[in-house]
C-alpha positions as CSV (number, residue, x, y, z in Angstrom):
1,X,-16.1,53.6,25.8
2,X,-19.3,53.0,23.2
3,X,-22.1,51.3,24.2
4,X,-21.4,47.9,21.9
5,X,-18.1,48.2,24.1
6,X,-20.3,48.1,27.4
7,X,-22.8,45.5,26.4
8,X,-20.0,43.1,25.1
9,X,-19.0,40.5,27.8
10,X,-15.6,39.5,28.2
11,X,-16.3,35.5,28.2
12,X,-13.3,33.5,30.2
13,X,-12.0,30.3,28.0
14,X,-9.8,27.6,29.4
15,X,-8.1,25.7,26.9
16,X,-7.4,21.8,26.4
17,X,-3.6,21.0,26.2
18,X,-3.7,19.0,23.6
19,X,-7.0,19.2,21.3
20,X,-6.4,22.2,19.1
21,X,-8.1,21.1,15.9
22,X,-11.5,21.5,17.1
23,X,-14.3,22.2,14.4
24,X,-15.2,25.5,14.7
25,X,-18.8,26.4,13.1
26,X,-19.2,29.9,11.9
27,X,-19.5,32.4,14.1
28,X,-22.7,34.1,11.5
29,X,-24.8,31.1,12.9
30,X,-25.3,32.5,16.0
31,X,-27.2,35.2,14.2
32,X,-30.1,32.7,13.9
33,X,-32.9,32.8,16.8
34,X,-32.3,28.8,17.4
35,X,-34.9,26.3,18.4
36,X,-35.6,25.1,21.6
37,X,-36.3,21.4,21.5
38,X,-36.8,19.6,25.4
39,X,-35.4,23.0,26.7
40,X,-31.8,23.2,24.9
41,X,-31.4,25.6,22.3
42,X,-30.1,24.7,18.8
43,X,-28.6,27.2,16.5
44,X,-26.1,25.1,15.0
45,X,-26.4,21.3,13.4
46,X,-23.4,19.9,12.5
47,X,-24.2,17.6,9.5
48,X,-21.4,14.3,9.5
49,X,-21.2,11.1,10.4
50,X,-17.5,11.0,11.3
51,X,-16.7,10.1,15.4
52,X,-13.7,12.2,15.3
53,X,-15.1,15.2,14.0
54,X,-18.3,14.3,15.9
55,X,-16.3,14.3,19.2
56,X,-14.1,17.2,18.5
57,X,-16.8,20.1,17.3
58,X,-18.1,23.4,19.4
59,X,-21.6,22.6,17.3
60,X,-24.5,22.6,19.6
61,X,-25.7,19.5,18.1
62,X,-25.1,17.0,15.7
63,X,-27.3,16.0,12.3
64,X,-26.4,12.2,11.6
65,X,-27.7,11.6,7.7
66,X,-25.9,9.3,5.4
67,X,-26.9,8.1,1.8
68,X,-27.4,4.3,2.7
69,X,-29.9,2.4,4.1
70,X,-30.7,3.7,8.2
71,X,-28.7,1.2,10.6
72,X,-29.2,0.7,14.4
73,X,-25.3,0.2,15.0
74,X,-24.9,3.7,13.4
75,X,-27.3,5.6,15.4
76,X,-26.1,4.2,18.3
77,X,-22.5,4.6,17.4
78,X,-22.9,8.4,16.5
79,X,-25.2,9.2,19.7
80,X,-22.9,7.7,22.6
81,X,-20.0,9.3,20.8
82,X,-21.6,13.0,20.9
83,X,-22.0,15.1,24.0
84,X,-24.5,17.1,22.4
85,X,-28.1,16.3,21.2
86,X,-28.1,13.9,17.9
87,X,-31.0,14.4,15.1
88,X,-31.0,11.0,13.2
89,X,-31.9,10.4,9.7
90,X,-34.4,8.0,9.4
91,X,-34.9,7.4,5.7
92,X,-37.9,8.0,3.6
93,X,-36.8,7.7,0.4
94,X,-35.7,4.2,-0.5
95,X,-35.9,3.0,2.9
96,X,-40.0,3.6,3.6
97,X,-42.9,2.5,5.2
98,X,-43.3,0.0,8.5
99,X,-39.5,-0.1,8.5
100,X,-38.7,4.3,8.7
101,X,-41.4,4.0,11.6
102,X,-39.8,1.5,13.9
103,X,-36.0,2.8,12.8
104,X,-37.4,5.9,13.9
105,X,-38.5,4.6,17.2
106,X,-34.8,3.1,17.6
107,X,-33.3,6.5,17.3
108,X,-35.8,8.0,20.2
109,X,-35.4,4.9,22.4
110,X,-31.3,5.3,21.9
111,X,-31.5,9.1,22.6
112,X,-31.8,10.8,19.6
113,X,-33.6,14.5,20.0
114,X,-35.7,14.5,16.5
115,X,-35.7,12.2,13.4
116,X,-34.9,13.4,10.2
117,X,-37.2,12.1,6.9
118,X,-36.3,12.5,3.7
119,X,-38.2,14.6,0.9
120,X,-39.8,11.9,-0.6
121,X,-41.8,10.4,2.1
122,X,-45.3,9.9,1.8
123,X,-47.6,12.6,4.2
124,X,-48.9,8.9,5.7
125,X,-45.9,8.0,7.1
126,X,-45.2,11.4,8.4
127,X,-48.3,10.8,10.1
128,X,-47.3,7.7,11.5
129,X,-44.1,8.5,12.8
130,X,-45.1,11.6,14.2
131,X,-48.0,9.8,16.5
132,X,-46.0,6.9,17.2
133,X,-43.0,9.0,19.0
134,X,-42.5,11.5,21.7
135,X,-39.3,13.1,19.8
136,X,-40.4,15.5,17.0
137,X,-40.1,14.3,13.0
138,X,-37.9,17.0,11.2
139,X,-38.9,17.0,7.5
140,X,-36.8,17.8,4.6
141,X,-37.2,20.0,1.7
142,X,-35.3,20.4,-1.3
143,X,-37.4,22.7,-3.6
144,X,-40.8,24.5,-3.6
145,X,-42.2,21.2,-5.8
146,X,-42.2,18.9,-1.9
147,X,-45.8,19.5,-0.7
148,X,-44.8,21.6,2.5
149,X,-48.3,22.3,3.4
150,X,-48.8,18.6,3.6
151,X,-45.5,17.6,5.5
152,X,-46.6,20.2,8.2
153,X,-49.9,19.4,8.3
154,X,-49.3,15.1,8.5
155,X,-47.1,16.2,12.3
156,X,-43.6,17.2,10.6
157,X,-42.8,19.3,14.1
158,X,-39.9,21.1,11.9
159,X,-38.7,22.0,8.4
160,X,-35.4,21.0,7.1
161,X,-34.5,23.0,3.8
162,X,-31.9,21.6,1.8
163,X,-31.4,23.6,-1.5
164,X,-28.2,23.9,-2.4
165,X,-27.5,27.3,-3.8
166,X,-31.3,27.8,-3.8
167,X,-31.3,27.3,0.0
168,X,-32.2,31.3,0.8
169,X,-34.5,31.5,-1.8
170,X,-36.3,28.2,-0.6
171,X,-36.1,29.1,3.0
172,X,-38.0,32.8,2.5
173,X,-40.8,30.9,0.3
174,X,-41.1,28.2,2.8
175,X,-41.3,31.0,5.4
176,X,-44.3,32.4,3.9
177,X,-46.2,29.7,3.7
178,X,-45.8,28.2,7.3
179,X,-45.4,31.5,9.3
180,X,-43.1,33.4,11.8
181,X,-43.1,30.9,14.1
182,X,-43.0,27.8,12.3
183,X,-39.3,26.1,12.6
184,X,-37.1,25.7,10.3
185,X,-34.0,24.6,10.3
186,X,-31.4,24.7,6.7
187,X,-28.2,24.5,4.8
188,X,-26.0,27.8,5.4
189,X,-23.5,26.9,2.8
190,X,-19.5,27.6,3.2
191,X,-19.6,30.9,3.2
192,X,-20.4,33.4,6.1
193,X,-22.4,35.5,3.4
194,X,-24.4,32.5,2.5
195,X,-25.0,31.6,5.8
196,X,-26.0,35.3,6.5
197,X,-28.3,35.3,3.7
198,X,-30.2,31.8,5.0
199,X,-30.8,33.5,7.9
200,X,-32.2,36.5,6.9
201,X,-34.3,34.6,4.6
202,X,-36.1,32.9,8.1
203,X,-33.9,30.3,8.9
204,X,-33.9,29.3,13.0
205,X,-30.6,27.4,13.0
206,X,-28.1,26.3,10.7
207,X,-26.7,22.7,9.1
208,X,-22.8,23.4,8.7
209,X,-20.9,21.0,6.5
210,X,-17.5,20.7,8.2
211,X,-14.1,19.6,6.5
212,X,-13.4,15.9,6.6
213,X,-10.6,14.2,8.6
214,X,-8.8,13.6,5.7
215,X,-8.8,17.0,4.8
216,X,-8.0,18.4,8.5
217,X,-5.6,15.9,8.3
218,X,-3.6,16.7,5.4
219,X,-3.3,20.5,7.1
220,X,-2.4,18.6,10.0
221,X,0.8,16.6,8.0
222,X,1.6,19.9,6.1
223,X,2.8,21.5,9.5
224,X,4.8,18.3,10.4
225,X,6.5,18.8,7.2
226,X,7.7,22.1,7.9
């Protein structure tokens, strides 16, 4: 027997007799250290909005941010669904000022773990947010132009880098200017090799994009088919 053989734990699973079409996040993510936020360790951020998915998932927590407007009905929706931790997008962009700070106090009194702002927010209300609530502000970054320095310095508790295909690249830059220790949290892609690469690049835990209901679905119908 080798020693990998004698270090590796035979882990006991029981199985559900009917949900079989869980979301499965990439086993390469639990490369990543994870963060520890209120004791629980994160390595893995499941970015949708969707209930079923949301309630069907092995993620160890959930990233709730949509392209409209930040709504109370959503947050709340999205947290009572999830059994794990919710991060809650908060806006920062088009939504700003007076109306991000109290939305983002909604998502802490509802049970949110963090709030996410978007790149474009200004340091100030960073700031505000991050001294108005007891749930850290998670700051997003989508290229090396977003003053990092500034976000981090204003109370932005951790980094969320959001690059695209530029996401590895980002992260290591990013890395370098806020430190080992710093957290960071970012996009690992599709791929395992991507998500590989994010990580070695500094990442602590990893977003994962998964399919959408309709396209589970249609996999779904293709079996009843046959």
């Amino acid at each position: 027997m080798t020693e990998n053989n004698k270090q590796k734990k035979f882990i006991p699973k029981v199985h559900s007799k009917l949900r079989h079409s869980f979301v499965i996040v990439p086993e390469e993510i639990y490369a990543c250290s994870g963060i520890t936020i209120f004791e629980k360790r994160i390595k893995s951020l499941l970015f949708t909005t969707d209930l079923a998915i949301i309630r069907n998932n092995n993620a160890d927590s959930v990233m709730c941010v949509y392209p409209y407007t930040p709504q109370t009905t959503i947050t709340q929706s999205v947290i009572n669904t999830a059994s794990v931790p919710c991060f809650i997008g908060v806006g920062g962009g088009t939504t700003s000022g007076l109306r991000t700070k109290y939305m983002a106090l909604s998502s802490e009194l509802d049970g949110a773990y963090g709030v996410i702002v978007n790149a474009p927010i200004p340091n100030e209300d960073i700031k505000a947010i991050s001294e108005f609530l007891d749930i850290p502000v998670i700051a997003t970054v989508t290229s090396m132009k977003d003053d990092i320095v500034g976000k981090v310095k204003s109370g932005a508790e951790i980094l969320n880098v959001s690059g695209a295909s530029q996401t590895p690249e980002i992260v290591k830059q990013v890395r370098e200017l806020v430190g080992d220790e710093f957290p960071i949290i970012a996009t690992g892609g599709n791929t395992g090799e991507s998500i590989k690469k994010t990580i070695e690049a500094g990442a602590n835990a990893i977003s994962y994009t998964p399919l959408s209901s309709a396209e589970v679905f249609a996999t779904v119908m293709d079996n009843y088919r046959k």
